[in-house]
N, CA, C and O atoms as CSV, one atom per row, in Angstrom:
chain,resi,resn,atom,element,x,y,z
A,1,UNK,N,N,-19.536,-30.348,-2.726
A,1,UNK,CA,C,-19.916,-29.594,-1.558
A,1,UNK,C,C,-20.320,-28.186,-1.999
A,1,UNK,O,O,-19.608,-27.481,-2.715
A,2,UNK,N,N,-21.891,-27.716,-1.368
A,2,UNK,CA,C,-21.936,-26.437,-2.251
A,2,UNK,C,C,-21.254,-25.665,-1.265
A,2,UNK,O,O,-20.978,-26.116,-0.154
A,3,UNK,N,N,-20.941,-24.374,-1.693
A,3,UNK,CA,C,-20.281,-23.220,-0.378
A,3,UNK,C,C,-21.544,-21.875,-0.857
A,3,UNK,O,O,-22.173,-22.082,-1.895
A,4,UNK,N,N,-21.799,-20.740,-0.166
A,4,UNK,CA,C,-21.883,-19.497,-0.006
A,4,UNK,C,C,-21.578,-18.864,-0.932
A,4,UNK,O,O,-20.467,-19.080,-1.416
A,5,UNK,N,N,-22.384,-17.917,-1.486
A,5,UNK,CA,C,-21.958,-16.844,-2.861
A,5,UNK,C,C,-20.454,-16.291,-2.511
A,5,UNK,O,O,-19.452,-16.392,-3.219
A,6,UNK,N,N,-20.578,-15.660,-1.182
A,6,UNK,CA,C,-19.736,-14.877,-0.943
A,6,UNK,C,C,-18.096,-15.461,-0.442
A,6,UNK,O,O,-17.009,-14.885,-0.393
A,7,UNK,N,N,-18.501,-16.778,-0.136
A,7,UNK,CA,C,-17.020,-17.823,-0.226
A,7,UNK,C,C,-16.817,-17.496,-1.259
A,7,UNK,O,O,-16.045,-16.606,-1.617
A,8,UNK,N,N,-17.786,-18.475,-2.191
A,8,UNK,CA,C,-16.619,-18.199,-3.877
A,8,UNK,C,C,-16.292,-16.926,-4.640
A,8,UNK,O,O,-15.453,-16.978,-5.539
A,9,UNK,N,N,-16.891,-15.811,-4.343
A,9,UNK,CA,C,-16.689,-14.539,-4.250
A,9,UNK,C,C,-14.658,-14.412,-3.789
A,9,UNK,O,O,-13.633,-14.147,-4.417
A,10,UNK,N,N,-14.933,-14.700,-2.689
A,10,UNK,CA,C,-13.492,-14.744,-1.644
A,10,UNK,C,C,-12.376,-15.398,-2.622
A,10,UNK,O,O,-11.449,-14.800,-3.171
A,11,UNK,N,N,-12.650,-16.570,-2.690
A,11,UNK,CA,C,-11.788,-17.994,-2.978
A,11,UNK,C,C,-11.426,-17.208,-4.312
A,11,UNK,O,O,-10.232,-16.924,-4.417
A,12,UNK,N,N,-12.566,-16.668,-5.725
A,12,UNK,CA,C,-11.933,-16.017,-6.941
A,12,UNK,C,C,-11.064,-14.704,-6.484
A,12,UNK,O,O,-9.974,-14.347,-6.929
A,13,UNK,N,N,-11.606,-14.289,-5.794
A,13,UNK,CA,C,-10.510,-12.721,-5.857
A,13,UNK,C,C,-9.241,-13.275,-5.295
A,13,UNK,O,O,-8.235,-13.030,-5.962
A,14,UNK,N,N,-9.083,-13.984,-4.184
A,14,UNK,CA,C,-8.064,-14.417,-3.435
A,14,UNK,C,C,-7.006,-15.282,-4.764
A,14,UNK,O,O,-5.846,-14.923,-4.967
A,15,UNK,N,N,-7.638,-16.369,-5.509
A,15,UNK,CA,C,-7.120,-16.835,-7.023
A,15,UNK,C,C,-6.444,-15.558,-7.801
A,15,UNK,O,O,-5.292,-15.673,-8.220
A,16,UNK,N,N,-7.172,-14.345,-7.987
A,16,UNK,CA,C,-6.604,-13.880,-9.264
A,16,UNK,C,C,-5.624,-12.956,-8.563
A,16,UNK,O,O,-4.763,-12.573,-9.354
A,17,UNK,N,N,-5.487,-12.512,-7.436
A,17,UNK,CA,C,-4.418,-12.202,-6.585
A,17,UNK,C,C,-3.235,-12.940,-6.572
A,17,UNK,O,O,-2.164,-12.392,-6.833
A,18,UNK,N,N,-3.286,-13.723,-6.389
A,18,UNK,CA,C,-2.232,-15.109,-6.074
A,18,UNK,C,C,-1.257,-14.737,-7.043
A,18,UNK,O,O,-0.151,-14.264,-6.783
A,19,UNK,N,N,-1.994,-15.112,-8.836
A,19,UNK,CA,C,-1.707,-14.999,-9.863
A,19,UNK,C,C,-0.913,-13.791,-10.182
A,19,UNK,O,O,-0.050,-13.981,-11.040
A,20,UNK,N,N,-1.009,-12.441,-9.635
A,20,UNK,CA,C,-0.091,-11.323,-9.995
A,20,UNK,C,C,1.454,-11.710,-9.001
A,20,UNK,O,O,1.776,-11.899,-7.829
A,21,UNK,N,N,2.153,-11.659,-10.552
A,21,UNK,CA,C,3.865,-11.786,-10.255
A,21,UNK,C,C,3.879,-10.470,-8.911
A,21,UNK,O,O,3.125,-9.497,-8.874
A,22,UNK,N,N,4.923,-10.806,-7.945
A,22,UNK,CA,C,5.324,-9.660,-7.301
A,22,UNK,C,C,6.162,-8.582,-7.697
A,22,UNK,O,O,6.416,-7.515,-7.137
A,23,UNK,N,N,6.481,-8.994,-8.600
A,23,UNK,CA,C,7.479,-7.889,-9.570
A,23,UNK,C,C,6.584,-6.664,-10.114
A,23,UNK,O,O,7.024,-5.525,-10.270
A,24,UNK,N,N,5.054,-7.132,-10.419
A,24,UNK,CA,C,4.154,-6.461,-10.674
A,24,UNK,C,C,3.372,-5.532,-9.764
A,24,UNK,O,O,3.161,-4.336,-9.966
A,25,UNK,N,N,3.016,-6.187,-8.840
A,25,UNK,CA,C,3.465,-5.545,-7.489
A,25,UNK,C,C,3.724,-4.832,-7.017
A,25,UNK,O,O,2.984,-4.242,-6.230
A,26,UNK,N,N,4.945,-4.514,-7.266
A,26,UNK,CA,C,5.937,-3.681,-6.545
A,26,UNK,C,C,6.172,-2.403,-7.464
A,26,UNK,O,O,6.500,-1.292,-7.048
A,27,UNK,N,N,5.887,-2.852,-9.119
A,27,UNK,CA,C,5.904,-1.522,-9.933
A,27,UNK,C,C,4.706,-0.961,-9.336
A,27,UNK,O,O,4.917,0.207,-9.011
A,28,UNK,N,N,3.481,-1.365,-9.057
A,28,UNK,CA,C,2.220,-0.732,-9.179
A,28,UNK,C,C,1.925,0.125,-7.820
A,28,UNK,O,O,1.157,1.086,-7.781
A,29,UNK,N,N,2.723,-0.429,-6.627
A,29,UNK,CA,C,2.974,0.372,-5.720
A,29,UNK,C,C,4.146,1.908,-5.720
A,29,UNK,O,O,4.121,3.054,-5.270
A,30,UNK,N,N,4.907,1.202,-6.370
A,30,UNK,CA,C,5.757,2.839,-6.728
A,30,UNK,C,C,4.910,3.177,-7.642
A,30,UNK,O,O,4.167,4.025,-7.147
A,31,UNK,N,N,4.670,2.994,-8.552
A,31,UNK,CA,C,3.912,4.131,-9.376
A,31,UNK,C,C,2.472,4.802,-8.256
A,31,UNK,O,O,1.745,5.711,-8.655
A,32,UNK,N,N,2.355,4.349,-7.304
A,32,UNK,CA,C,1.160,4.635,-6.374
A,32,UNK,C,C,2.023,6.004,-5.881
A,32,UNK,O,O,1.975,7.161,-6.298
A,33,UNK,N,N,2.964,5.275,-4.640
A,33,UNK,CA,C,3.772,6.227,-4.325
A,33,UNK,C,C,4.464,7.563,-5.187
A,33,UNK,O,O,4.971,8.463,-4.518
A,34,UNK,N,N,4.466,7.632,-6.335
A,34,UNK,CA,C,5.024,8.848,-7.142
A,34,UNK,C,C,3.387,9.435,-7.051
A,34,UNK,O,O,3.279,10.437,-6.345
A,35,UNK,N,N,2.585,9.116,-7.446
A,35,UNK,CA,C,1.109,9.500,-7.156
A,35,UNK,C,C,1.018,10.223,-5.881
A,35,UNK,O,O,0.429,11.303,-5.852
A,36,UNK,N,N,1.387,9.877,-5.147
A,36,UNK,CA,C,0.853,10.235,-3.574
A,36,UNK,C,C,1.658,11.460,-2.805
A,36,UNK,O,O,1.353,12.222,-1.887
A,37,UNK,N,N,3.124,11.233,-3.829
A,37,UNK,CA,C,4.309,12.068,-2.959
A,37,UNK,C,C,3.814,13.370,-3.933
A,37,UNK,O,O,3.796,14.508,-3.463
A,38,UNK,N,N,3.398,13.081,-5.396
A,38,UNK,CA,C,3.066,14.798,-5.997
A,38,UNK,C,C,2.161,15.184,-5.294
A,38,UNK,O,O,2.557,16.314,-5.007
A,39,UNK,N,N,1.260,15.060,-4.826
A,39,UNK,CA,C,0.250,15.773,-3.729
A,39,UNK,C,C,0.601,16.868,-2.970
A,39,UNK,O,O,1.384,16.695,-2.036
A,40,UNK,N,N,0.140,18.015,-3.215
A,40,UNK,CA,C,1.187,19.209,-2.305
A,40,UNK,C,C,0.241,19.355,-0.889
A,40,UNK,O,O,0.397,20.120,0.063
A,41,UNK,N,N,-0.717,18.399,-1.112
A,41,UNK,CA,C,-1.840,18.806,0.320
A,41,UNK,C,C,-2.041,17.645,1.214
A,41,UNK,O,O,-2.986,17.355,1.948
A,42,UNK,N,N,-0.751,16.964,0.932
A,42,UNK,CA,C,-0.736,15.737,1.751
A,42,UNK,C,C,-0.961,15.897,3.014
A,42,UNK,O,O,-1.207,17.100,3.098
A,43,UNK,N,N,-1.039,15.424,4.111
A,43,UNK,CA,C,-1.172,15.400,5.411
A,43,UNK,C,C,-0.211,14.361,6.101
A,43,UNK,O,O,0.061,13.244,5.660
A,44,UNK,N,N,0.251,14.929,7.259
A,44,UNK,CA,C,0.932,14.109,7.665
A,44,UNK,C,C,2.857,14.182,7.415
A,44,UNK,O,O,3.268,14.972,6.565
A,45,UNK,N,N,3.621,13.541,8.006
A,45,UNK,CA,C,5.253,13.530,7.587
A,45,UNK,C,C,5.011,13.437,6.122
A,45,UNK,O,O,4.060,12.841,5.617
A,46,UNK,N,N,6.156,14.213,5.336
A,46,UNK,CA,C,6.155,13.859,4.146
A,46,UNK,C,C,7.215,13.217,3.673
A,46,UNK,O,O,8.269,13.765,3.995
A,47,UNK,N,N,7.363,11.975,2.837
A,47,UNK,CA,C,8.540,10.926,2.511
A,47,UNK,C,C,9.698,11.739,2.695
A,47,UNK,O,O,9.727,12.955,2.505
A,48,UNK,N,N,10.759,10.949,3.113
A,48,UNK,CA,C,12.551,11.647,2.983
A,48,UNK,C,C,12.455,12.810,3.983
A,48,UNK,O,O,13.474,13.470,4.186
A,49,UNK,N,N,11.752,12.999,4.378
A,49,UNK,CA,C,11.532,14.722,5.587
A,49,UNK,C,C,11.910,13.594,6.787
A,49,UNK,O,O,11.227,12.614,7.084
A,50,UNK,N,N,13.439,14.088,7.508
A,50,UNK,CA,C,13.779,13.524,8.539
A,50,UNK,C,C,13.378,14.388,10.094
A,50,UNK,O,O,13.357,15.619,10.113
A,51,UNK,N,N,13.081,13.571,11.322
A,51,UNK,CA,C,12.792,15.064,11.963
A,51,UNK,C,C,13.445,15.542,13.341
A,51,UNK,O,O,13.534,14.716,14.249
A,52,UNK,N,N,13.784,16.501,13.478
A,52,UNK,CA,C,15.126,16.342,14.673
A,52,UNK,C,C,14.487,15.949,15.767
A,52,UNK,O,O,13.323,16.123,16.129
A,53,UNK,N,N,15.492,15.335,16.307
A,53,UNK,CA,C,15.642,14.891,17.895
A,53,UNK,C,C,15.348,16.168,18.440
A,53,UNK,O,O,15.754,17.277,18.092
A,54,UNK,N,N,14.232,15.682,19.759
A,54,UNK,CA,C,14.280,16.999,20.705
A,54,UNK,C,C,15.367,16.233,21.512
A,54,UNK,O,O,15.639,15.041,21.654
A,55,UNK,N,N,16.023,17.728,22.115
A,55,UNK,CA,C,17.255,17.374,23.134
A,55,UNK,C,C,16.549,17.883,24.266
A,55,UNK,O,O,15.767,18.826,24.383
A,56,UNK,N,N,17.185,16.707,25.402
A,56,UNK,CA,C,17.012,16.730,26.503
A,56,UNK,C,C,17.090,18.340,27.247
A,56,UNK,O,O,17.960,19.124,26.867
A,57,UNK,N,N,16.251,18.670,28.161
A,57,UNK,CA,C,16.276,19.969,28.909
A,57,UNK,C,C,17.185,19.840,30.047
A,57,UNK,O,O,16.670,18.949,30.722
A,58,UNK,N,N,17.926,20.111,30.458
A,58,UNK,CA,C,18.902,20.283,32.056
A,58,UNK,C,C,18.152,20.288,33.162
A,58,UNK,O,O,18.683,20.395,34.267
């Protein structure tokens, strides 16, 4: 059955994905995250920054 360039395009990337252990994974995302948290011009909450409760007004 022939398929579409861009199926087998899909079907290989989706294959060599599969193939990475999640252990691998999960290093390559923390090492992302140490990447992202040195950023001093981040935008947005920054990791571990908890943020107070507003309290109710009377």
């Amino acid at each position: 059955m022939k398929h579409s360039a861009e199926y087998n395009k899909f079907t290989n990337l989706v294959d060599r994905l599969l193939t990475v252990p999640h252990e691998e994974i999960q290093r390559r995302e923390a090492e992302y995250r140490k990447q992202v948290d040195a950023n001093p011009h981040r935008r947005g909450p920054k990791r571990g920054s908890k943020r107070k409760r507003k309290t109710a007004t009377p």
